[in-house]
C-alpha positions, 0 to 999 in steps of 0.5 A, a space after each residue: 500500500 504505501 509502496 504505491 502511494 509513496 512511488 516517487 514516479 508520477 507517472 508510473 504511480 498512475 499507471 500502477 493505479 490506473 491500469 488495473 482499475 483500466 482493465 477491470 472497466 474493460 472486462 466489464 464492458 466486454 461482458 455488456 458487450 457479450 450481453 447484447 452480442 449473445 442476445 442478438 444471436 436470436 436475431 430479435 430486435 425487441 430482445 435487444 431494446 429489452 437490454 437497452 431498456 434495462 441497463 439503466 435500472 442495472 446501473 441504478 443498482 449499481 449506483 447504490 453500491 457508490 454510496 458506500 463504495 465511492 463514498 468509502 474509497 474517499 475518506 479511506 484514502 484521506 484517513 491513510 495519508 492521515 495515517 488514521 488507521 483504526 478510523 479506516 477499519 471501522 469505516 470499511 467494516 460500516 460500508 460492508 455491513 451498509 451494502 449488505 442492508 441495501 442489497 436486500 431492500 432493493 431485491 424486495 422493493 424490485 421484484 414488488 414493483 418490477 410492474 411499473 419500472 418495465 413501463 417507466 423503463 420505456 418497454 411497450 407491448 413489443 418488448 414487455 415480456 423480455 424486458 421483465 424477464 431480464 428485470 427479475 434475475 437482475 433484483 434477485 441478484 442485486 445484494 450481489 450487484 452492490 457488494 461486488 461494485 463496492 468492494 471494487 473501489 473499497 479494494 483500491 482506496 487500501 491498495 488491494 489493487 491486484 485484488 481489486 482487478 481479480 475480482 472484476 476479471 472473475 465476475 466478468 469472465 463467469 459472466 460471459 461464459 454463462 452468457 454463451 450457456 444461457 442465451 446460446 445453448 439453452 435458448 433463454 433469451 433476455 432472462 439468461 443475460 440477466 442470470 448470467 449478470 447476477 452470477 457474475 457478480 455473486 461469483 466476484 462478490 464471494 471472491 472479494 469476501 474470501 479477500 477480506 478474510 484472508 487479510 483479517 486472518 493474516 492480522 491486517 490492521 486495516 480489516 475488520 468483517 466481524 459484526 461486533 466491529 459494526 460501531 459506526 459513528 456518526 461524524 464517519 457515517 455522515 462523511 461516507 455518505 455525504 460523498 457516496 450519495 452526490 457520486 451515487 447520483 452520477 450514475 442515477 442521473 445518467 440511468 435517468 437520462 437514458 431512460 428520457 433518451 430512450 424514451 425519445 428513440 422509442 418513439 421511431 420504434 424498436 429498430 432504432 431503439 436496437 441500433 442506439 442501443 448497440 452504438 452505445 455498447 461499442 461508446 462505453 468503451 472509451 467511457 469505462 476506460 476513461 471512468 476506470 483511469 479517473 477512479 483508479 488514481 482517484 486513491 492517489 489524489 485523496 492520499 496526496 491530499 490527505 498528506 498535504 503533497 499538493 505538487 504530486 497531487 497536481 501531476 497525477 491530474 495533470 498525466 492522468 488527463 493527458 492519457 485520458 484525452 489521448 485515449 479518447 482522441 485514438 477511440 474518436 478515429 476509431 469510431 468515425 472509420 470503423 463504425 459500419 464494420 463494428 455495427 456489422 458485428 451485431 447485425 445483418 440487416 443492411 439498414 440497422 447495420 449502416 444506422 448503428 454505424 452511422 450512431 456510432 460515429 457520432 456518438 464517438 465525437 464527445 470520446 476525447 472530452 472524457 477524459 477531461 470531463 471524467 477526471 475532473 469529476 473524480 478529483 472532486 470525489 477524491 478530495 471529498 468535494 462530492 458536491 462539485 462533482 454532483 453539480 458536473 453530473 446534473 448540468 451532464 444529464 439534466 440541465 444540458 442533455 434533456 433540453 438538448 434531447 428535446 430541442 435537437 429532436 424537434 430540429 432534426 428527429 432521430 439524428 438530433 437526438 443521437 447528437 445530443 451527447 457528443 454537443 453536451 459532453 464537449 460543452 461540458 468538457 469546457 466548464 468542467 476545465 473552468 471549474 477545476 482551474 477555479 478549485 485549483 487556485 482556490 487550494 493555492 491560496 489556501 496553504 494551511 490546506 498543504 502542511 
């Protein structure tokens, strides 16, 4: 742990950092991929609007495990450059025990009213029925869904970082052979997706708790699962949560942003729904390696800041963004020559083939503004200024996407609608630089912050 955050080369402490937490985004997009791909083997269209319609429940799941997950990776990290080390034990073990609880409550709240979220999700007649197939295996394995989510970033901010990528790897690896079991071999359609899913994360989420005994057993100071360490206090809870929550509401405004979006593509039927959904499987790739660099080095930046190094703490910034937008910038080419030959992975027909491309493309022109849009907000995270961070996500996906949404399709139907990301993400892209130069000349003038 403290070899990492102590490496003297910037630049090799982030890419020590970054790159597993890089890889493991990777392999959970290549399961989203293989999601969408199996299902698309069945040659139904509405098969596939069903798992484009339900992705964002998925993620709002998944943003459950941020309140604790995120939430605990940025105060864990600030109390070990604290060197505050009993405090950190007694917060991990509070976030475990917090995501078991809300692991339940989404399960049975789910599968109670799993009814009407299908209808707000945008599922119609067409598509109904796999839509609330693929809803059902997704709560039943939701308190699996959280763990596994939170215990990734819980891992990182105490510098399990090999443990961390392991347990990723694993769900996502389990899931995918499953996916080729239940979808292909044994006809399952959108509900097989769905199984597969939950028991990648039951399988990743075992894995992560076999960590945490091992460390305990080996006299980790940091460790603790026993119950009777659940004494939470609440200036540690309100600091958990305080962060957790705007960083969960990232992704719960994204998911709800989705659900507008997919809504408004609903409108020109389950073909375009398909071909949107396939595009932005093949867009999540520069999206979740440039989400997987800003939380992998986001530990480096809590860290630097806790122990007052702010010169280290400016350089992780400044190499993690360039790496970011030149990620971004090689995905942007990508997208605009290879588009229609990605597209043709999924489909046949000529016409989803050159439309799904065409989306692509253009989805492709906000990749090299993630880099910039995603650090930034994960610097916020990492220095516990959650609110800046929310603030980001809510001008992202409510006050410039869904009036963009609404206004470009109105202009332009279909095709303005698509375009509606790639405008809002560059535009973002610029006020996210102002706010972080704005924050970072605020810190300078504040040097009782850097002792």
């Amino acid at each position: 742990m403290t070899t990492v955050f102590e490496e003297q080369n910037i630049s090799k402490a982030v890419m020590h950092m970054g790159l597993p937490a890089m890889l493991g985004q990777l392999t959970t997009l290549i399961y989203n991929i293989a999601d969408t791909f199996f299902v698309s083997l069945t040659k139904e269209p509405a098969m596939i609007a069903a798992v484009t319609l339900c992705t964002p429940i998925l993620l709002i799941i998944m943003s459950i495990a941020s309140v604790f997950g995120m939430g605990g990776n940025s105060v864990i990290a600030r109390l070990l450059g604290e060197d505050r080390n009993k405090e950190v034990r007694s917060t991990l073990n509070f976030c475990l025990y917090a995501m078991v609880l809300a692991g339940i409550i989404i399960l049975l709240a789910g599968i109670l009213f799993m009814e009407p979220i299908a209808k707000i999700s945008g599922a119609d007649a067409e598509n109904m029925v796999y839509t609330h197939d693929y809803l059902k295996y997704i709560f039943l394995g939701a308190p699996f869904i959280i763990l596994s989510n939170g215990f990734v970033h819980l891992f990182r901010s105490l510098g399990f970082i090999k443990e961390s990528t392991i347990g990723l790897v694993l769900g996502n690896s389990v899931n995918i052979i499953f996916d080729y079991i239940f979808i292909v071999l044994l006809g399952w359609g959108t509900a097989g997706a769905a199984l597969a899913t939950s028991f990648g994360f039951f399988c990743s989420a075992i894995y992560y708790l076999a960590c945490m005994i091992q460390a305990e057993r080996k006299g980790n100071q940091l460790v603790s699962i026993s119950i009777k360490s659940f004494v939470p206090d609440k200036k540690m809870v309100c600091s958990v949560v305080g962060i957790g929550i705007p960083g969960a509401l990232i992704t719960v405004l994204l998911s709800v942003s989705n659900i507008v979006l997919n809504n408004f593509i609903g409108i020109y039927g389950s073909n375009a729904v398909a071909s949107y959904g396939i595009a932005y499987k093949v867009d999540m790739v520069p999206i979740m390696l440039t989400v997987g660099l800003s939380q992998g080095v986001a530990p480096l930046i809590g860290y630097y800041y806790g122990a007052g190094k702010k010169d280290r703490m400016s350089q992780v910034m400044k190499i993690s963004t360039i790496y970011g937008v030149f990620l971004g910038a090689i995905f942007l080419a990508v997208f605009c020559l290879f588009g229609t030959k990605l597209a043709g992975m999924f489909f046949k027909d000529e016409s989803l083939i050159h439309q799904a491309g065409y989306f692509i493309s253009v989805l492709g022109l906000s990749a090299p503004m993630l880099g910039i849009i995603n650090m930034i907000t994960g610097y916020f995270q990492a220095l516990g200024v959650a609110i800046k961070s929310l603030l980001i996500t809510i001008m992202r996906n409510v006050v410039l996407f869904i009036p963009a949404v609404m206004i470009l399709n109105r202009l332009w139907q279909l095709n303005g609608v698509i375009a509606a990301q790639p405008v809002v993400e560059n535009v973002l892209g610029i006020i996210c630089i102002m706010m972080y130069a704005k924050d970072w000349h605020s810190l300078k003038r504040n040097p009782a912050i850097f002792v």
